[in-house]
N, C-alpha and C positions, 0 to 999 in steps of 0.2 A: 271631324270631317263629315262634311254632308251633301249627296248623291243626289240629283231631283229624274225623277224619270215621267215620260207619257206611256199609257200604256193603251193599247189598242184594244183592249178587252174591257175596261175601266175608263169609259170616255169622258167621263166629268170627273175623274178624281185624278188627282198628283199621286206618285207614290214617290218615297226617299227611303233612301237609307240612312241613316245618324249611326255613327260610331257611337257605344252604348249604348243608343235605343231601340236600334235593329231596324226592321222593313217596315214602314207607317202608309196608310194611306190616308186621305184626307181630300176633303170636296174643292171645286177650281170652283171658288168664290171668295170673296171678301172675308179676314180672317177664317177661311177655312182649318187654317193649323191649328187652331183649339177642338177642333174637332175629329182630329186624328185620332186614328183604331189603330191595332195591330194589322198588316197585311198577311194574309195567309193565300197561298195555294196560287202564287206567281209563277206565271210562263216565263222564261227571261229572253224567248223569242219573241214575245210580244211585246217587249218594256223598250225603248229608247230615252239615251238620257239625255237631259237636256240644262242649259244653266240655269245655272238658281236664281238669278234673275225673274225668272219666266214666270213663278211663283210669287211674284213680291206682293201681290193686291192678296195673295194668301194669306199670309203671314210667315210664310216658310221663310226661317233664320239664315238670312244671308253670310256667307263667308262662312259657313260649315259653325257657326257658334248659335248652339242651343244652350239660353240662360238657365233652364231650368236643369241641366244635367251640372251648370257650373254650381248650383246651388248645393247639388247633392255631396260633390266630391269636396 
């Protein structure tokens, strides 16, 4: 399962949450998702979430399935 949020504090980047992978953030550009960090130190007054959709020129894995976590398990 995976969460896509905008955050008002972090105006060019997506944050999500991934089950297993925890809070990510990551830049609103074209394959963005490879370049995903750890997110630390979130307001969650400032986050709204939004569909995953919204992401897609990102690369943010649609329908909550991230391949690389299917790899691990």
């Amino acid at each position: 399962m995976a969460r896509l949020y905008q955050s008002a504090v972090h105006r060019n980047q997506w944050i999500a949450y991934v089950q297993d992978l925890g809070w990510v953030m990551f830049p609103d550009r074209e394959d963005g998702w490879e370049m995903r960090q750890p997110a630390r130190g979130l307001d969650p007054l400032y986050l709204r979430e939004m569909p995953v959709r919204c992401a897609e020129k990102a690369g943010f894995p649609q329908h909550g399935y991230v391949p690389e976590l299917a790899e691990v398990a």
